[in-house]
C-alpha positions in Angstrom: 14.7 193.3 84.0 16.6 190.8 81.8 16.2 190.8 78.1 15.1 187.1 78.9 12.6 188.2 80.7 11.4 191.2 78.7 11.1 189.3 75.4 8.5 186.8 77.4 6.8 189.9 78.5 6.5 191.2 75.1 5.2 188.1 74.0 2.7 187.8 76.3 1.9 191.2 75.6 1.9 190.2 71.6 -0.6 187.9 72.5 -2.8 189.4 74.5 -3.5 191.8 71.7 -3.8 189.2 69.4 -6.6 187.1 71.2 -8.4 190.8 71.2 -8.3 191.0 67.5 -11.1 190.1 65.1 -9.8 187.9 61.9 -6.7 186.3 62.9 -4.7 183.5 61.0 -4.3 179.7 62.2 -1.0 180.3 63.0 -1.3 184.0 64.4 1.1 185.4 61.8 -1.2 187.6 60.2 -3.9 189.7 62.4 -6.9 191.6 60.8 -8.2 194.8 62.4 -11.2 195.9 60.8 -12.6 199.3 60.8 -15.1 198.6 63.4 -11.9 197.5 65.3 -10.2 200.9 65.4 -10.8 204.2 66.3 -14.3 205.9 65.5 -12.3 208.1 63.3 -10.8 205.0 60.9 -14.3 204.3 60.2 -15.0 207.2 57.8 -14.4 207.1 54.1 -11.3 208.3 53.2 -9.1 209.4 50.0 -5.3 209.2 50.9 -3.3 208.9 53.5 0.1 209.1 54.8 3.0 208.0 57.2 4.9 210.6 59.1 8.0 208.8 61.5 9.2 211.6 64.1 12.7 212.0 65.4 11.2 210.7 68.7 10.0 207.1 67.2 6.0 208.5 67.5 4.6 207.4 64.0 1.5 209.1 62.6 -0.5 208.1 59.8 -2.7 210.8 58.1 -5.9 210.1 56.8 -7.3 212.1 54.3 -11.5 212.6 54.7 -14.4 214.5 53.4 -12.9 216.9 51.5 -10.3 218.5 53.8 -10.6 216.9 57.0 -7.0 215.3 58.5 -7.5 212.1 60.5 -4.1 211.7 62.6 -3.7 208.2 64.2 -0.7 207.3 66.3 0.2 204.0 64.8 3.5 203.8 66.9 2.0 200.7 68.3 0.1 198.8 65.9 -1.7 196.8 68.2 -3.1 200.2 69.7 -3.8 202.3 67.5 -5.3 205.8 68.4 -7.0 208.1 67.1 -5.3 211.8 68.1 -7.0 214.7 66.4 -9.5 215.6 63.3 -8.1 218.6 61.5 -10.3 220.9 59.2 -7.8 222.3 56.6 -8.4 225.1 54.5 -8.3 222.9 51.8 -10.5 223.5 48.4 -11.4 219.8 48.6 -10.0 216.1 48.1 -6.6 215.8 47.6 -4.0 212.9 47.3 -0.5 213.2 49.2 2.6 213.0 46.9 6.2 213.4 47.8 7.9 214.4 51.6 9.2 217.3 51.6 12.4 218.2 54.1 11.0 215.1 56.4 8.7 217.9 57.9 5.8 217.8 55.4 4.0 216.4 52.2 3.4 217.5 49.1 -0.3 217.4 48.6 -2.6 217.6 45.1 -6.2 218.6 45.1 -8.7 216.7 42.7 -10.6 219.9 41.3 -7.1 220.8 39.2 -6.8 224.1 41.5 -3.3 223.0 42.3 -1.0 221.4 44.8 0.2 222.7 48.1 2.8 221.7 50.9 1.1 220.3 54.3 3.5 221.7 56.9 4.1 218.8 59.5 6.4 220.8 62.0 3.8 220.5 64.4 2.4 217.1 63.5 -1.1 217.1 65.4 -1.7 220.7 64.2 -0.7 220.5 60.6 -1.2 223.8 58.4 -1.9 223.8 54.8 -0.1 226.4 52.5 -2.3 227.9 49.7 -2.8 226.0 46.5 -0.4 226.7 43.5 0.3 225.6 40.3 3.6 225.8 40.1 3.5 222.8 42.7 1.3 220.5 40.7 3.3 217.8 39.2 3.1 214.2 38.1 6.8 213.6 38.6 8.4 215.1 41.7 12.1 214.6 42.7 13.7 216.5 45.5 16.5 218.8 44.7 18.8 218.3 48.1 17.2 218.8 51.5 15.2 221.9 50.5 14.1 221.7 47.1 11.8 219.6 44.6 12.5 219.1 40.6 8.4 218.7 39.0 7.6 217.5 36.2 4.1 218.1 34.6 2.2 215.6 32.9 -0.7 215.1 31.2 -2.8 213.5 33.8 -6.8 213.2 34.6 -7.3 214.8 38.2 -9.6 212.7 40.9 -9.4 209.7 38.8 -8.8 207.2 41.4 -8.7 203.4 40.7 -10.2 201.7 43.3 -9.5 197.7 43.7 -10.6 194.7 46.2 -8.2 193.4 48.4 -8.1 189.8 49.3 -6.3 188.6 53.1 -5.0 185.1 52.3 -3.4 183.3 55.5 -1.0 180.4 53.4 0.4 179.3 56.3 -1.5 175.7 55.7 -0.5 175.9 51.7 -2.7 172.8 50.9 -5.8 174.7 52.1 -5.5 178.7 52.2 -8.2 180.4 53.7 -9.7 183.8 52.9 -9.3 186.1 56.2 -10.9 189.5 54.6 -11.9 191.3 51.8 -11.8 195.1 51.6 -13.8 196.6 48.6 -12.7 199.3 46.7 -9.3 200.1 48.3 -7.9 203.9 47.1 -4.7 203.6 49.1 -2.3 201.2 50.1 0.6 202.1 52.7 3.4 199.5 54.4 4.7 200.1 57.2 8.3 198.2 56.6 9.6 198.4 60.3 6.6 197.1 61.8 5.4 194.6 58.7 2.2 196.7 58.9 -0.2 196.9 55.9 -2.9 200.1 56.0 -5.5 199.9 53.6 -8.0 202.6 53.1 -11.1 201.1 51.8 -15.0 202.1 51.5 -16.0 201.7 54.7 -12.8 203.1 56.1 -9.4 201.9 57.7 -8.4 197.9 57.8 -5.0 197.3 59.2 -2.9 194.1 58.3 -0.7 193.0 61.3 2.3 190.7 61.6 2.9 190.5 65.4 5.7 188.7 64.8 7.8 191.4 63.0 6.1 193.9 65.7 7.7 191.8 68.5 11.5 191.4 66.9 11.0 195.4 66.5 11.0 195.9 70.3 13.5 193.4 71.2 15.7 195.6 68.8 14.9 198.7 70.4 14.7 197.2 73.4 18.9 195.8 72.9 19.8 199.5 71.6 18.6 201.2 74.5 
């Protein structure tokens, strides 16, 4: 198959997904996917969550949920998003994810003050939690090479969380912008560069923030280095 004809099937494809989606903008740059567009899993209230890109191209996001539970989503495609395991940790409770550590885990910090610990990403749909310790809790955390981490502890307030609403503006009509979504109280924000993908974890759950556009010139590139 030519790259001609590859990029029109990507396109189509592109907009397939598109005409499935729920808020989408006039000009189809910008495509809304609510929670009750994703996964059952996106739909819970969450407290953090992060990206983990393999050597493979798979892309995870973690979701952190009641108190210990991992939701992992592959996110490779953001147009299909899938929900691939719920993980009970044995975690003391709600905790935020910090720094990556040796691009095979995440530092992670618990909310109660017990600590921080390392979430060991080797085997990303079976991550494994090491035990808390207080050596690892820090507000400032820079690596030290491949293998290390320099912390800094500060005074801090743990579980304070500042949650804010998120307004979706399409300005592709700048004489007349129109409000796509709101999310309430959003804990976590996460951008997906590659893909132009916007996660945000609000009270009722996961919204993604699409830009097909940005999705599609991904894949012709991968497509032309393959």
């Amino acid at each position: 198959m030519g790259h001609f004809r590859k990029a029109v099937l990507m396109a189509a494809l592109t907009s397939a997904a598109i005409a499935q989606a729920e808020v989408v903008s006039a000009n189809k740059s910008i495509v809304v996917l609510q929670p009750q567009d994703l996964p059952q899993a996106a739909q819970v209230n969450g407290q953090s969550m992060a990206l983990h890109v393999l050597e493979n191209g798979l892309t995870y996001l973690y979701v952190e949920q009641q108190a210990g539970q991992l939701a992992i989503f592959d996110i490779t495609n953001p147009a299909h998003i899938q929900s691939v395991a719920q993980v009970k940790l044995n975690a003391s409770g709600a905790f935020d994810f910090g720094e990556t550590v040796n691009n095979s885990a995440i530092l992670v910090s618990f909310h109660d003050g017990t600590g921080a610990a390392i979430l060991d990403l080797r085997k990303p749909k079976s991550p494994v939690l090491s035990p808390a310790a207080t050596f690892l809790d820090g507000t400032r955390t820079e690596k030290l090479g491949s293998f290390g981490l320099v912390m800094a502890n500060e005074t801090k307030d743990p579980g304070m969380h500042v949650a804010r609403d998120y307004s979706i503006v399409d300005t592709s009509n700048p004489g007349a912008p129109q409000l796509l979504d709101t999310v309430k109280h959003v804990k976590k924000e996460l951008v997906n560069e590659s893909m132009g993908t916007t996660y945000l974890l609000g009270e009722e759950g996961l919204t993604v923030v699409r830009r097909p556009a940005v999705e599609l010139t991904e894949r012709q590139q991968s497509t032309y280095s393959n």
